[in-house]
TIDOMAR-547825 format. One record per atom (N, C-alpha, C, O): x, y, z; residue in three letters. Coordinates in steps of 0.05 Angstrom, whole numbers, plus 5000, padded with zeros to 4 digits. Example, Ala and Ser with C-alpha at 12.3 -4.5 7.8 and 13.67 -1.06 7.14 Angstrom:
2
526448865156ALA524649105156ALA526449345156ALA528549345169ALA525749555142SER527349795143SER525850015157SER526850235161SER
//
This chain:
350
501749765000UNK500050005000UNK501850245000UNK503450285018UNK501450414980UNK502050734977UNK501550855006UNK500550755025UNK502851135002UNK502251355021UNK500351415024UNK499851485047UNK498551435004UNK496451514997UNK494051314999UNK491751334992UNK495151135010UNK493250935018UNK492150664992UNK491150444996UNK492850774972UNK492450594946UNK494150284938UNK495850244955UNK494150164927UNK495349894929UNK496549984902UNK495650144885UNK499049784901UNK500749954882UNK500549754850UNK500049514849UNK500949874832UNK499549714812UNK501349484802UNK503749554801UNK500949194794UNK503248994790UNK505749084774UNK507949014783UNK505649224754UNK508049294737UNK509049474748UNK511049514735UNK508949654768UNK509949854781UNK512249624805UNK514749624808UNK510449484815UNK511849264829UNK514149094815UNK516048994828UNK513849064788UNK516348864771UNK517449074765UNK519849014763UNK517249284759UNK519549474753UNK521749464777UNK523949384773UNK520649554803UNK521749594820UNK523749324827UNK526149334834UNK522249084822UNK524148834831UNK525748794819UNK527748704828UNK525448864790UNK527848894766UNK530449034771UNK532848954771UNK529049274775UNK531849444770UNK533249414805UNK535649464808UNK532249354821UNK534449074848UNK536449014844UNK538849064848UNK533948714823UNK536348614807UNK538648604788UNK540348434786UNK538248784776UNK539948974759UNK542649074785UNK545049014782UNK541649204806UNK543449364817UNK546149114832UNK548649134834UNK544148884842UNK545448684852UNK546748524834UNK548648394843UNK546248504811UNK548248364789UNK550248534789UNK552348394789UNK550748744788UNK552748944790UNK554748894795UNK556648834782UNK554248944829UNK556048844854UNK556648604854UNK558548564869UNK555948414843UNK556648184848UNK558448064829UNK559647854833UNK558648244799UNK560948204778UNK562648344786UNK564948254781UNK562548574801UNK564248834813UNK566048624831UNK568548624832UNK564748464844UNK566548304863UNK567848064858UNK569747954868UNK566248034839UNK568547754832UNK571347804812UNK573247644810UNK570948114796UNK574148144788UNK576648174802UNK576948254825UNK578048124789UNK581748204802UNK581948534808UNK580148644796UNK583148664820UNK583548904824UNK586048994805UNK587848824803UNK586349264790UNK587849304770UNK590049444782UNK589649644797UNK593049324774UNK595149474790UNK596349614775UNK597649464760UNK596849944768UNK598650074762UNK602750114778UNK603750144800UNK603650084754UNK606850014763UNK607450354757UNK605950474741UNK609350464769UNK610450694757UNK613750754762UNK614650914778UNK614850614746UNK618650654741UNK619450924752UNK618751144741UNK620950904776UNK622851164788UNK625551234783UNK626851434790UNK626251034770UNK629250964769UNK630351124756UNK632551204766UNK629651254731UNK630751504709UNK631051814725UNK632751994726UNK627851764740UNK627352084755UNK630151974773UNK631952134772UNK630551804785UNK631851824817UNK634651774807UNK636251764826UNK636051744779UNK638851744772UNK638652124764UNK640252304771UNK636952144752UNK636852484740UNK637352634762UNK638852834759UNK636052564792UNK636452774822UNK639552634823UNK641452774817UNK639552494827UNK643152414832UNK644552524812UNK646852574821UNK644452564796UNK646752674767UNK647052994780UNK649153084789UNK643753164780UNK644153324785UNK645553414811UNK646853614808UNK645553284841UNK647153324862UNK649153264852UNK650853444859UNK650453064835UNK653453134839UNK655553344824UNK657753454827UNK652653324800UNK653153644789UNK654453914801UNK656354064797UNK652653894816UNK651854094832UNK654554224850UNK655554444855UNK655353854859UNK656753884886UNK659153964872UNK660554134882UNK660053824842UNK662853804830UNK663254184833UNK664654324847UNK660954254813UNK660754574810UNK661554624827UNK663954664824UNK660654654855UNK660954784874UNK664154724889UNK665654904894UNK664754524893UNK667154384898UNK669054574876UNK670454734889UNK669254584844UNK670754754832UNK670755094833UNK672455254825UNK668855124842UNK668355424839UNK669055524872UNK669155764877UNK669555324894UNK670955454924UNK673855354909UNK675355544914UNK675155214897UNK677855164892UNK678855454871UNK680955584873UNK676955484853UNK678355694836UNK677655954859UNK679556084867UNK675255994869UNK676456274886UNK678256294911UNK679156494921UNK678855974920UNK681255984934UNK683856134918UNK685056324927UNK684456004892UNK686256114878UNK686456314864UNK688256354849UNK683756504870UNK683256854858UNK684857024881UNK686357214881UNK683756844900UNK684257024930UNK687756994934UNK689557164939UNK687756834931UNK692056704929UNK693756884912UNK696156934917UNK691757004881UNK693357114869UNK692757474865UNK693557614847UNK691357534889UNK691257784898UNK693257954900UNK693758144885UNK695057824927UNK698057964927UNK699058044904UNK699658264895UNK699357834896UNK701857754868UNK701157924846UNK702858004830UNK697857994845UNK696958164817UNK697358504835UNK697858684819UNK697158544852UNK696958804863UNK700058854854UNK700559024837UNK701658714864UNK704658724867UNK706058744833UNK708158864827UNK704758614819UNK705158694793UNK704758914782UNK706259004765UNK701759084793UNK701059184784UNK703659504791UNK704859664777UNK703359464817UNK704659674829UNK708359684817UNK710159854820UNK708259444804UNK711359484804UNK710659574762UNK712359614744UNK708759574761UNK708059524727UNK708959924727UNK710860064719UNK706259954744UNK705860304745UNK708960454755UNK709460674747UNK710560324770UNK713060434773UNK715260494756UNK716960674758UNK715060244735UNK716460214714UNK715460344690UNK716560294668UNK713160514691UNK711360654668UNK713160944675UNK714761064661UNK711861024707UNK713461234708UNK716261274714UNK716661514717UNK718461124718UNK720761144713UNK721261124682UNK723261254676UNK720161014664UNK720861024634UNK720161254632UNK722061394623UNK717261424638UNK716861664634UNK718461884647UNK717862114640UNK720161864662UNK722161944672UNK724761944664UNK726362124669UNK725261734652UNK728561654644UNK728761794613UNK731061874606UNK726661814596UNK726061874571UNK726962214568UNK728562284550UNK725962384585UNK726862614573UNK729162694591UNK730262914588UNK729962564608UNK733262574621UNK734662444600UNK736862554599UNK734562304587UNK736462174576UNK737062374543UNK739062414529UNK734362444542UNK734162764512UNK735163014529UNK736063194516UNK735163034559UNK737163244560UNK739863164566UNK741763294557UNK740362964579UNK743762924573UNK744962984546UNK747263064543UNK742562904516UNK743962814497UNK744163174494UNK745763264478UNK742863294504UNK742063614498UNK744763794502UNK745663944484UNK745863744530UNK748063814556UNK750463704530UNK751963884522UNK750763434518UNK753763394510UNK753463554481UNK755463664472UNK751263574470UNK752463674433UNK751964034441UNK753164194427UNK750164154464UNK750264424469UNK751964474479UNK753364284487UNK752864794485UNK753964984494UNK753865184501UNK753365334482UNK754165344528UNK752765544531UNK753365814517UNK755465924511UNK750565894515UNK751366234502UNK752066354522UNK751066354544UNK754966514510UNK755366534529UNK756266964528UNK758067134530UNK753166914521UNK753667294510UNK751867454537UNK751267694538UNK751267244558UNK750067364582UNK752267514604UNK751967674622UNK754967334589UNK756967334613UNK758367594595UNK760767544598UNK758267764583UNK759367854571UNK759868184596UNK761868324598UNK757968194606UNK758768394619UNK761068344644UNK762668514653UNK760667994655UNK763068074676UNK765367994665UNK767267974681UNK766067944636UNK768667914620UNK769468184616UNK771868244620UNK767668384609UNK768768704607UNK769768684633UNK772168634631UNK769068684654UNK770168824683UNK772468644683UNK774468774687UNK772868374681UNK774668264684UNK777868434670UNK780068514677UNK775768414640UNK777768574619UNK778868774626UNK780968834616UNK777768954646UNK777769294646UNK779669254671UNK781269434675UNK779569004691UNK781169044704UNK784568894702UNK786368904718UNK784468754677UNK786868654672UNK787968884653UNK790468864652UNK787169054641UNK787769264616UNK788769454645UNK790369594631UNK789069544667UNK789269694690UNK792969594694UNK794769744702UNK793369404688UNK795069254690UNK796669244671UNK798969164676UNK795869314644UNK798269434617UNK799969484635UNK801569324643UNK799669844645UNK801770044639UNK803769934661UNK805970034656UNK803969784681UNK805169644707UNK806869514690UNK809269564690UNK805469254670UNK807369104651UNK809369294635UNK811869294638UNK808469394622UNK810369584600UNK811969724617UNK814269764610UNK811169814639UNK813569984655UNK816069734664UNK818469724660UNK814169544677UNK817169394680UNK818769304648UNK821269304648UNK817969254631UNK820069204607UNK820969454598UNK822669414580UNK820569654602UNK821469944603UNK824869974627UNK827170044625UNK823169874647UNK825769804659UNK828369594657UNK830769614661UNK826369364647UNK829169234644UNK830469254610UNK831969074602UNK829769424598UNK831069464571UNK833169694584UNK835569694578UNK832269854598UNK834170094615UNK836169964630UNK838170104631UNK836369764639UNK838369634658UNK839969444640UNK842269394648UNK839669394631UNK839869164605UNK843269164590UNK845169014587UNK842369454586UNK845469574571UNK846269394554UNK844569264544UNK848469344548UNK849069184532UNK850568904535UNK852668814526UNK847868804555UNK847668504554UNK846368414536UNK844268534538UNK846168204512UNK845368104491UNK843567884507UNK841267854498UNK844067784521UNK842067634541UNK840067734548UNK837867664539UNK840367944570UNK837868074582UNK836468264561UNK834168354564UNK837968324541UNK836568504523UNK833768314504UNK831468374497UNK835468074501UNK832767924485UNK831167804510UNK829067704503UNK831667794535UNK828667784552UNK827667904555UNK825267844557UNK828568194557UNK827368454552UNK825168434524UNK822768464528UNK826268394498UNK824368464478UNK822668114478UNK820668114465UNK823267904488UNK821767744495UNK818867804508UNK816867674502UNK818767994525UNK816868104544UNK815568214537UNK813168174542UNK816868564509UNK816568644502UNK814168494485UNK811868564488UNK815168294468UNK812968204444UNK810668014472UNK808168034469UNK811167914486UNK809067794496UNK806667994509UNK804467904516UNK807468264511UNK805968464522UNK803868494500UNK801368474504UNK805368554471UNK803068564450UNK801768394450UNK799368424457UNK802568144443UNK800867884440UNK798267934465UNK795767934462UNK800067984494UNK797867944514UNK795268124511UNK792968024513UNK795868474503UNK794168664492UNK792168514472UNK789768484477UNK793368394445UNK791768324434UNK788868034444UNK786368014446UNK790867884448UNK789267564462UNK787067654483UNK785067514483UNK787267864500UNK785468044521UNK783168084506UNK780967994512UNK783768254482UNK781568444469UNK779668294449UNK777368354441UNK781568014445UNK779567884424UNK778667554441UNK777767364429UNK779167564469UNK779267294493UNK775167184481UNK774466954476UNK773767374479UNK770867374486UNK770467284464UNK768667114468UNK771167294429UNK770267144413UNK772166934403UNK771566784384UNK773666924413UNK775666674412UNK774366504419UNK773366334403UNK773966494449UNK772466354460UNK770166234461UNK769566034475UNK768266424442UNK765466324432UNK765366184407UNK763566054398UNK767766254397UNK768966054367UNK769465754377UNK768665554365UNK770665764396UNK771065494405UNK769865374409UNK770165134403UNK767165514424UNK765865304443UNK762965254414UNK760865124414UNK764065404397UNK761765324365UNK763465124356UNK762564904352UNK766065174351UNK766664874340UNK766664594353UNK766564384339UNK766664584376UNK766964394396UNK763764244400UNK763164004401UNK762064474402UNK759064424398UNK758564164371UNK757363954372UNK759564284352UNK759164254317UNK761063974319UNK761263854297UNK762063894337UNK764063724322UNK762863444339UNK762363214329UNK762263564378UNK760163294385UNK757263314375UNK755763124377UNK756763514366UNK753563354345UNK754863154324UNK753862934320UNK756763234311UNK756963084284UNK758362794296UNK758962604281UNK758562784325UNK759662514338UNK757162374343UNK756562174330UNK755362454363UNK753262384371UNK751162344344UNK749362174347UNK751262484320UNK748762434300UNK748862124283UNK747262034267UNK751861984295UNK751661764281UNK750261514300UNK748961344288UNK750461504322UNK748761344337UNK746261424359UNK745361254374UNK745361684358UNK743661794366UNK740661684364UNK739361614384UNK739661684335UNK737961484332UNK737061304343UNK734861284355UNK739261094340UNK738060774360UNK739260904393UNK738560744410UNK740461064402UNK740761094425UNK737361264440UNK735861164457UNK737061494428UNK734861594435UNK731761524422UNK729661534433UNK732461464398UNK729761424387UNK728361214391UNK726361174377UNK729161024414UNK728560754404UNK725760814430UNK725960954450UNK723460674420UNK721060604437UNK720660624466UNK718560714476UNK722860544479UNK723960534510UNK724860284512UNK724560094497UNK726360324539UNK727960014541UNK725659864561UNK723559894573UNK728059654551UNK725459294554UNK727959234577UNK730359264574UNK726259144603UNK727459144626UNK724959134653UNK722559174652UNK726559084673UNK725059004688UNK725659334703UNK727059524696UNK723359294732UNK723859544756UNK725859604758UNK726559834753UNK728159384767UNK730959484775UNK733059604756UNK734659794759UNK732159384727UNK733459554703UNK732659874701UNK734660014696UNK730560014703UNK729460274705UNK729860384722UNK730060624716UNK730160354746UNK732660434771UNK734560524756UNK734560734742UNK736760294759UNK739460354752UNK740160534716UNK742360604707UNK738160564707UNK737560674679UNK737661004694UNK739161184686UNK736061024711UNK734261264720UNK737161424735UNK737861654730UNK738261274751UNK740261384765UNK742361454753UNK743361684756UNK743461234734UNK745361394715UNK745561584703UNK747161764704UNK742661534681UNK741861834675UNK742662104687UNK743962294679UNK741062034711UNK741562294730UNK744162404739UNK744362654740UNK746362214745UNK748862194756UNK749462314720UNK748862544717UNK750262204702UNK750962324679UNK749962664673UNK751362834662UNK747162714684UNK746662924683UNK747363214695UNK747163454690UNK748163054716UNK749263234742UNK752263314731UNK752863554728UNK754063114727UNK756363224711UNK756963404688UNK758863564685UNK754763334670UNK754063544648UNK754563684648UNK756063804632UNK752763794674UNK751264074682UNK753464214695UNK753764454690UNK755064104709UNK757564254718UNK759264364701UNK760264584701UNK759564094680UNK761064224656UNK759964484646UNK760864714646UNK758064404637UNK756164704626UNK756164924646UNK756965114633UNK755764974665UNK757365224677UNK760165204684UNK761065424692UNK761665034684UNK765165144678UNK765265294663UNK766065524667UNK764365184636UNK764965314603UNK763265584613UNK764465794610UNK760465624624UNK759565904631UNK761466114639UNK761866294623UNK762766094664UNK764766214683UNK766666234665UNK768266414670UNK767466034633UNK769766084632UNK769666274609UNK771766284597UNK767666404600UNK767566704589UNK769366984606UNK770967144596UNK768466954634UNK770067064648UNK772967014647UNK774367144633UNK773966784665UNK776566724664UNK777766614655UNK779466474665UNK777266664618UNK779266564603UNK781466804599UNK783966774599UNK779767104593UNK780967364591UNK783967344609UNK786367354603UNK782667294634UNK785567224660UNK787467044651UNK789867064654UNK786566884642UNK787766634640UNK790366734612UNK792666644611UNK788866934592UNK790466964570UNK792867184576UNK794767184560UNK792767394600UNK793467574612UNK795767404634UNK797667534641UNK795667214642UNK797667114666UNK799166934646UNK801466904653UNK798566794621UNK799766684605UNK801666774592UNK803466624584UNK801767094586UNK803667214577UNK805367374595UNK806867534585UNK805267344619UNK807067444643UNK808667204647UNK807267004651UNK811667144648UNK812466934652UNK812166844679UNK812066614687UNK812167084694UNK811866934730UNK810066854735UNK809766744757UNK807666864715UNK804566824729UNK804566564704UNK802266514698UNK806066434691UNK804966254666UNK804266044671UNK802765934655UNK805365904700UNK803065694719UNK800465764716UNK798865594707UNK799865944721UNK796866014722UNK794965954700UNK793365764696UNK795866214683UNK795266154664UNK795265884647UNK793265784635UNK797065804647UNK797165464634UNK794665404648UNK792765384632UNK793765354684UNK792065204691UNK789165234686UNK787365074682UNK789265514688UNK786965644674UNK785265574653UNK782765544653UNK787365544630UNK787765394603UNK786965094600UNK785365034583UNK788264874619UNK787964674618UNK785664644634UNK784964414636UNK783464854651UNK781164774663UNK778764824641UNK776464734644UNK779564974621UNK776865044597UNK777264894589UNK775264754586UNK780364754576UNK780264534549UNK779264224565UNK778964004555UNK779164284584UNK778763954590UNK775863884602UNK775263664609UNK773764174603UNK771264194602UNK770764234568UNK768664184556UNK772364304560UNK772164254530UNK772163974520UNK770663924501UNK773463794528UNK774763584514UNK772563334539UNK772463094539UNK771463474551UNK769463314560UNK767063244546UNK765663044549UNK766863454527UNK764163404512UNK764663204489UNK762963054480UNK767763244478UNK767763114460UNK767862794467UNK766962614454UNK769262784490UNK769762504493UNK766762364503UNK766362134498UNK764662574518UNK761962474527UNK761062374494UNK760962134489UNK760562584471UNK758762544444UNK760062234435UNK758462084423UNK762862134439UNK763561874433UNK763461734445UNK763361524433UNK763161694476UNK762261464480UNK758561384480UNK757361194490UNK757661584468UNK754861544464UNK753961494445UNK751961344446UNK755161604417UNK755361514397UNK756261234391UNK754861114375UNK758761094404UNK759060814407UNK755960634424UNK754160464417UNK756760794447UNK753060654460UNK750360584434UNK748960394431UNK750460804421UNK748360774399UNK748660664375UNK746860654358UNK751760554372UNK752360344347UNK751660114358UNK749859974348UNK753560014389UNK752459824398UNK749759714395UNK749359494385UNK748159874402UNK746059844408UNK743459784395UNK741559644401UNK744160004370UNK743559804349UNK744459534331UNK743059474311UNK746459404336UNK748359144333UNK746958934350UNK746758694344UNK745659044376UNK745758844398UNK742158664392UNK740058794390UNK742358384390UNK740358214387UNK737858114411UNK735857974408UNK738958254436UNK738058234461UNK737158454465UNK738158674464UNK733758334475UNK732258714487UNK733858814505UNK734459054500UNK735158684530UNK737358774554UNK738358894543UNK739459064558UNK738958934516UNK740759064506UNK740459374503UNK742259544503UNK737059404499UNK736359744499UNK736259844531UNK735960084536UNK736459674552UNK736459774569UNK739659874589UNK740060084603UNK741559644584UNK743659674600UNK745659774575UNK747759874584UNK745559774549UNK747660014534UNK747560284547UNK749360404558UNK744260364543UNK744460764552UNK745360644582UNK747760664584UNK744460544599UNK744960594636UNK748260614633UNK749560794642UNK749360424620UNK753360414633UNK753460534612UNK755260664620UNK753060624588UNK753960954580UNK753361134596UNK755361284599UNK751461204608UNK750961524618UNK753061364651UNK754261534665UNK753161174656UNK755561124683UNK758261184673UNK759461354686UNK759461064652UNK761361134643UNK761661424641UNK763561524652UNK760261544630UNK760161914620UNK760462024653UNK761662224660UNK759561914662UNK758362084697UNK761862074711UNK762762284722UNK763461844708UNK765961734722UNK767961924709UNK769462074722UNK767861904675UNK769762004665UNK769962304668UNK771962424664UNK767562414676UNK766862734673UNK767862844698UNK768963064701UNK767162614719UNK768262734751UNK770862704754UNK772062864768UNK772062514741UNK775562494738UNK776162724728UNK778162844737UNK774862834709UNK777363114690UNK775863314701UNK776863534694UNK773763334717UNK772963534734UNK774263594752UNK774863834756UNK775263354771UNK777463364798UNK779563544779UNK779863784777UNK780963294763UNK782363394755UNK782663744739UNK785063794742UNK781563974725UNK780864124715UNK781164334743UNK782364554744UNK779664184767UNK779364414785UNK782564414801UNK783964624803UNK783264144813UNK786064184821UNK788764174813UNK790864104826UNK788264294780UNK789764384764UNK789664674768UNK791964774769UNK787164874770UNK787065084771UNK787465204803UNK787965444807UNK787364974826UNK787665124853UNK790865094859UNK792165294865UNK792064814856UNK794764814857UNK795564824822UNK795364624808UNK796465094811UNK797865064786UNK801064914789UNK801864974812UNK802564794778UNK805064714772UNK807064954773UNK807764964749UNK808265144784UNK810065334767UNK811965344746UNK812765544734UNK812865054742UNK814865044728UNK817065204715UNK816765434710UNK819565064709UNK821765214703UNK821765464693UNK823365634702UNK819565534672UNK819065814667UNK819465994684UNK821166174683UNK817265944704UNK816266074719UNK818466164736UNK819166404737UNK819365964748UNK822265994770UNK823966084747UNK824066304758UNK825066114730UNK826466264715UNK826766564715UNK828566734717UNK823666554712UNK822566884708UNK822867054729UNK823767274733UNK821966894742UNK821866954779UNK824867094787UNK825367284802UNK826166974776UNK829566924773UNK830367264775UNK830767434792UNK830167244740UNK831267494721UNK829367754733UNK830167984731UNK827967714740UNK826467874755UNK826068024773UNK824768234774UNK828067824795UNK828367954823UNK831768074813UNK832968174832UNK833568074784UNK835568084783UNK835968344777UNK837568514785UNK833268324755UNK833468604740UNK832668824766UNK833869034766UNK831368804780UNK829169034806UNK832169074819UNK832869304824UNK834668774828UNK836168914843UNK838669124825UNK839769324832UNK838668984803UNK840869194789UNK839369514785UNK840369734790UNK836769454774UNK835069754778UNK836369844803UNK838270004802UNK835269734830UNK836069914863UNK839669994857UNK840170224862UNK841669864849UNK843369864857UNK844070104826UNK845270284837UNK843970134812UNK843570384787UNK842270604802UNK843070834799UNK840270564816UNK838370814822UNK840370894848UNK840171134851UNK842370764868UNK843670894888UNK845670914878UNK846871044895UNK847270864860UNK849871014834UNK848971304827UNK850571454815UNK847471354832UNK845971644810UNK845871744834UNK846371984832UNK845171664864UNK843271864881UNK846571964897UNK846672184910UNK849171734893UNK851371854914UNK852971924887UNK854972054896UNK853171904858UNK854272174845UNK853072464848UNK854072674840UNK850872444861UNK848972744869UNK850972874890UNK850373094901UNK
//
């Protein structure tokens, strides 16, 4: 019986028993199958995570070894660097010292600045004529007719002119010289100049550019002395030509002499051994070779310049007098006493 109180109609009833059975056939094939097993292979994924860890680890393992050895070569690159930048500016240093040394040996100074203390010099050795001429005035007067003392007498006589003249023309003599002397170490230095100065810069390490740098300098310093000797010796060559023709003073003079020519003969011998440096040097098959030719040339130039420097100066402080001199010295004090002893003949015939 329905809800509704009605009895339910037969086919409404076989429907219902049907589809039961329907539901219970179901379940009951549902239960008698096998259950279906899915497999799923890990082995590819779980070698692929392993490849990648050791990947990973190698990477990492190489990349702490290489910045161990970034960090190791810190010092060593700073230290390069610093010794790189030292050797930039010592080349930039050694380069136009080494164009003024070459400057110092083929120049010479003008020397038309000094011209005014060569007049005073002049003006005060020209003070000094009439002193000379009076004494050969006297000893031609005392002389009489000694054939000896008479030609020391006109000996004096002609060296007085000579000295007048050599005085008056000392200032371009001397600027002649120091043009030819100029003219003659360029034409020394223009044959190996080239590969000595022109060359790119020298190939060398820090210490090579040191000892490059120092020489230089030491070569330059001598130069420069030379180059004001030859200055000063605008002034005291005039002297030098004035005590040369006095026989008592011809020590002097000689040393005088031998202190210009051997600031003279400095340049020439500096323009040749540099000129050799720069044949060498282009000959030489070894880079060492652009670096240690110029260094022991400008050493060599620096030694040889201070030797004839000593020498030059204690030539001019202790002169030699030699026999001349003590000769002169002699006839000298002979002629003054025969003068005194003539001059008290005359005063007791009074």
């Amino acid at each position: 019986m329905s809800m509704d109180g009605k009895m339910p109609r037969p086919y409404e009833t076989a429907l219902l028993m049907a589809a039961g059975f329907l539901l219970y056939a179901g379940l009951a094939n549902a239960a008698g199958t096998e259950p279906i097993a899915v497999n799923i292979d890990l082995e590819g994924l779980v070698r692929a995570i392993n490849e990648s860890a050791n990947t990973v680890s190698g990477s990492i393992g190489q990349s702490g070894i290489a910045m161990q050895g970034s960090i190791g070569a810190v010092p060593n690159a700073l230290l390069g660097a610093l010794a790189a930048s030292l050797k930039g500016a010592l080349d930039s240093f050694n380069a136009p010292v080494a164009d003024f040394a070459a400057l110092l040996v083929t120049s010479n100074p003008d020397v038309t600045a000094m011209r005014p203390a060569w007049e005073s010099v002049t003006l005060l050795v020209s003070s000094l004529y009439l002193l000379f001429f009076m004494l050969v005035g006297f000893m031609f007067l005392v002389s009489g007719i000694d054939r000896e003392k008479r030609f020391i007498a006109k000996d004096w006589l002609k060296n007085g002119f000579m000295m007048v003249v050599g005085v008056a023309a000392s200032f371009e003599i001397y600027r002649l010289v120091l043009a030819l002397s100029g003219a003659a170490a360029e034409m020394l230095l223009g044959t190996g100049s080239e590969a000595l100065f022109g060359s790119p810069g020298p190939a060398g390490g820090l210490l090579g550019a040191v000892f490059l740098g120092a020489a230089s300098v030491f070569a330059c310093f001598t130069l420069f002395a030379r180059y004001m000797l030859l200055m000063a010796g605008a002034a005291i060559f005039p002297l030098g030509v004035f005590m040369h023709f006095v026989p008592p003073l011809r020590g002097w003079g000689n040393a005088v002499f031998s202190a210009i020519g051997t600031a003279i003969g400095m340049q020439l011998i500096d323009a040749a051994i540099l000129s050799a440096a720069g044949i060498a040097l282009g000959d030489t098959a070894l880079n060492r070779g652009h670096l240690l030719v110029p260094a022991f040339s400008f050493l060599l130039i620096g030694f040889v310049n201070m030797a004839m420097l000593g020498r030059a100066v204690s030539s001019a402080v202790t002169p030699s007098p030699g026999a001349d001199m003590m000769l002169a010295a002699r006839m000298l004090g002979e002629q003054v006493g025969e003068l005194a002893t003539a001059a008290g003949r005359v005063q007791m015939r009074k």
